[in-house]
C-alpha positions in Angstrom: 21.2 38.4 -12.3 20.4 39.2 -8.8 22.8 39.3 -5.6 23.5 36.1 -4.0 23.2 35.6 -0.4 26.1 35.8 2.1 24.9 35.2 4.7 21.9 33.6 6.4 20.1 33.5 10.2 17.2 31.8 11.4 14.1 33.4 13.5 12.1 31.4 15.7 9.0 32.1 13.4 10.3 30.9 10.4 11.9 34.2 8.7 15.4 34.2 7.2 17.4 37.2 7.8 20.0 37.6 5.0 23.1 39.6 3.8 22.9 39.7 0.2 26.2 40.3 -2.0 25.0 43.7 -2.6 25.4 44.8 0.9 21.2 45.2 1.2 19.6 43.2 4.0 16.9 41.6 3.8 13.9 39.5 5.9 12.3 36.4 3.7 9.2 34.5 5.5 9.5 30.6 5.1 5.8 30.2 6.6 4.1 30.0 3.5 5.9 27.3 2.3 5.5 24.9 5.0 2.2 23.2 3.7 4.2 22.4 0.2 5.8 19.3 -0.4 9.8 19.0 0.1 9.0 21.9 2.6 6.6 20.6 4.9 10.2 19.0 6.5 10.8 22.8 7.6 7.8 23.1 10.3 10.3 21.5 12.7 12.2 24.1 14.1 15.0 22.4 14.8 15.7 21.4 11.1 14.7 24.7 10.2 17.6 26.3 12.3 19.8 24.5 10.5 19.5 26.3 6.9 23.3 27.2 5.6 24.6 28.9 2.5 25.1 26.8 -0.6 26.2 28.2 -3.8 25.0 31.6 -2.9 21.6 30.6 -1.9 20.0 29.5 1.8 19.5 25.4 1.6 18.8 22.9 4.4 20.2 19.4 4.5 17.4 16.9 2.7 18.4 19.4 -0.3 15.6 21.7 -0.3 16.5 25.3 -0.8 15.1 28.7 -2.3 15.6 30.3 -5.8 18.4 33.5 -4.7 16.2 35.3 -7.2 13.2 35.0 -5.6 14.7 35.1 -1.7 16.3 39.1 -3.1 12.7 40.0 -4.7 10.9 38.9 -2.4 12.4 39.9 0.9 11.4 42.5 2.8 14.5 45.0 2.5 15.8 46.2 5.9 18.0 49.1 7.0 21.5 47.5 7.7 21.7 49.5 11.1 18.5 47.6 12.1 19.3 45.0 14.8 17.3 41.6 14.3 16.8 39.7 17.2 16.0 36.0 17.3 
């Protein structure tokens, strides 16, 4: 099993920055998804600022939410002393 996230910010272009349990950083892009289905909801930027942790994965409140698996390997690894800026 992979590390779960621990914690989760929002970009303005649709990129999740996350903390996973394993203390590795990471950068997963949301843009892709946003002509599919459930997450079509997420090209508003509003609702997409308001993704949270649940049950160690990044969800938003209509339910939709991301595999942990596939937000650890597919996230672009970052060095933890890199500042992100929003």
């Amino acid at each position: 099993m992979n590390p779960r996230v621990s914690s989760v910010q929002t970009t303005d272009d649709y990129q999740l920055i996350l903390q996973f349990t394993d203390g590795k950083q990471g950068v997963y892009d949301c843009s892709p998804l946003l002509d599919f289905g459930v997450f079509k909801e997420l090209r508003n930027k509003q609702y997409f600022k308001q993704a949270s942790l649940e049950n160690g994965t990044v969800a938003w409140p209509h339910e939709q939410d991301i595999c942990p698996d596939t937000l650890y390997l597919d996230a672009i690894k970052i060095d933890n002393a890199v500042s992100v800026n929003n």
